[in-house]
C-alpha positions as CSV (number, residue, x, y, z in Angstrom):
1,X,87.1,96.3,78.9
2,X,90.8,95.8,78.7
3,X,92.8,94.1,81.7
4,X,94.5,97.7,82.6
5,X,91.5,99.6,82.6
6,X,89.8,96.9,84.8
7,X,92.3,97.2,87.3
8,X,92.5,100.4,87.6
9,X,88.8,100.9,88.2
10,X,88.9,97.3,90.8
11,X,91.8,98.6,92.5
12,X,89.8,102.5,93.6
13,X,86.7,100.2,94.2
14,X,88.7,97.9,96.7
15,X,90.8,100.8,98.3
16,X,87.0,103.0,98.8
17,X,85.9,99.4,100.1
18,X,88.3,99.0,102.5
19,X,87.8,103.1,104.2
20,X,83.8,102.8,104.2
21,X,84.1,99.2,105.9
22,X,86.2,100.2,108.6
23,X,84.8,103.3,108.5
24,X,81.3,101.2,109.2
25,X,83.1,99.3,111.8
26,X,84.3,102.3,113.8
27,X,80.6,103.5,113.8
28,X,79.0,99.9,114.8
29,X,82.0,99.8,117.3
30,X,82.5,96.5,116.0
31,X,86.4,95.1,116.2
32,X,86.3,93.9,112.6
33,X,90.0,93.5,111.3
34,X,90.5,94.3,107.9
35,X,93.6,93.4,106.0
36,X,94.7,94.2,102.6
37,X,96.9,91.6,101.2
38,X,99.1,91.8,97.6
39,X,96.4,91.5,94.0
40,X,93.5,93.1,95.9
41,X,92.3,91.1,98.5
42,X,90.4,92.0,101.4
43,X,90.1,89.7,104.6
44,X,88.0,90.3,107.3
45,X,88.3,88.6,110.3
46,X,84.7,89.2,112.7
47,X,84.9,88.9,116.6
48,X,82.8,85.6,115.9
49,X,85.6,83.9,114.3
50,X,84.2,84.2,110.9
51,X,85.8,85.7,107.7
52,X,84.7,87.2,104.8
53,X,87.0,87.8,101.6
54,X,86.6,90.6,98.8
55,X,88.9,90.7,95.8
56,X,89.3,91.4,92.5
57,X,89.3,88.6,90.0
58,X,91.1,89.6,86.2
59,X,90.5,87.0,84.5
60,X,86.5,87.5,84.8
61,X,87.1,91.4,84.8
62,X,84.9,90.9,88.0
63,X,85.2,91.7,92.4
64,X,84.3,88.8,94.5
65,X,82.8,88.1,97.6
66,X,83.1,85.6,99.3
67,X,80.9,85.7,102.5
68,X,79.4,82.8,105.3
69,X,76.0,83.1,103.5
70,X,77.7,82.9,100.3
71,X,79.6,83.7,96.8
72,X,78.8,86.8,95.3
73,X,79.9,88.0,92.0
74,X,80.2,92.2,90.8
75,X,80.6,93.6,87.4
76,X,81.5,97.1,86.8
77,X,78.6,99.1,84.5
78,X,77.5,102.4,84.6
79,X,79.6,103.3,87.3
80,X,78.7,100.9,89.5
81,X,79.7,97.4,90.5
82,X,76.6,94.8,90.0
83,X,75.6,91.4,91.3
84,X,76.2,89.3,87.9
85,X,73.0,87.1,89.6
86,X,70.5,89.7,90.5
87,X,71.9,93.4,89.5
88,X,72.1,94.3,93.4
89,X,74.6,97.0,93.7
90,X,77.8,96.1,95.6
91,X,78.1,98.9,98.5
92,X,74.4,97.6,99.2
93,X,75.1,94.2,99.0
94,X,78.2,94.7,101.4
95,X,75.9,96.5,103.9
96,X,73.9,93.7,104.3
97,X,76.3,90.7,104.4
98,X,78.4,92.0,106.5
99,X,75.4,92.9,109.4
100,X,74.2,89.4,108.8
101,X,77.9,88.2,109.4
102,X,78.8,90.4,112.4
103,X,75.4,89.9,114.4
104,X,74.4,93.9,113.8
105,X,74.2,96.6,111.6
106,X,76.5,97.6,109.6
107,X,76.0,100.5,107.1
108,X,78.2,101.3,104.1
């Protein structure tokens, strides 16, 4: 996959990411704050103090996640994005980290 292509599909991915996550929050009525910062990057800030980082990353044609339990790495491939580790699907993936981060459930 060339570079444009890649970023065009990362940068839908991060903008859906960044709606269904606060659109998660709302629900959990959790005060997560979610900042989108220039390249697509994602930082959430939890009421714990924590933070968890999403971005895209070029070079690897890959999104990132960077989380307290961990470093998480997603390909695009057959539509969806997929852990490069254990094919878990990124929106799933997401749902769980960030619950285990916030303390609750969290549903994306």
């Amino acid at each position: 996959m060339d570079e444009k292509t890649f970023l065009d599909l990362a940068d839908a991915q991060m903008a859906k990411l960044e709606q269904v996550i606060e659109q998660a929050a709302d629900d959990a009525d959790l005060d997560l704050d979610i900042e989108a910062r220039p390249g697509g990057i994602l930082e959430l800030s939890f009421p714990n103090g924590s933070k968890m980082v999403i971005n895209r990353h070029a070079a690897a044609r890959e999104i990132w996640v960077a989380a307290k339990s961990g470093g998480f790495h997603y390909r695009p491939e057959g539509g969806q994005w997929l852990n490069t580790r254990d094919g878990e699907e990124l929106h799933a993936a997401l749902s769980r980290l960030l619950s285990e981060q916030a303390g609750q459930p969290l549903a994306i």
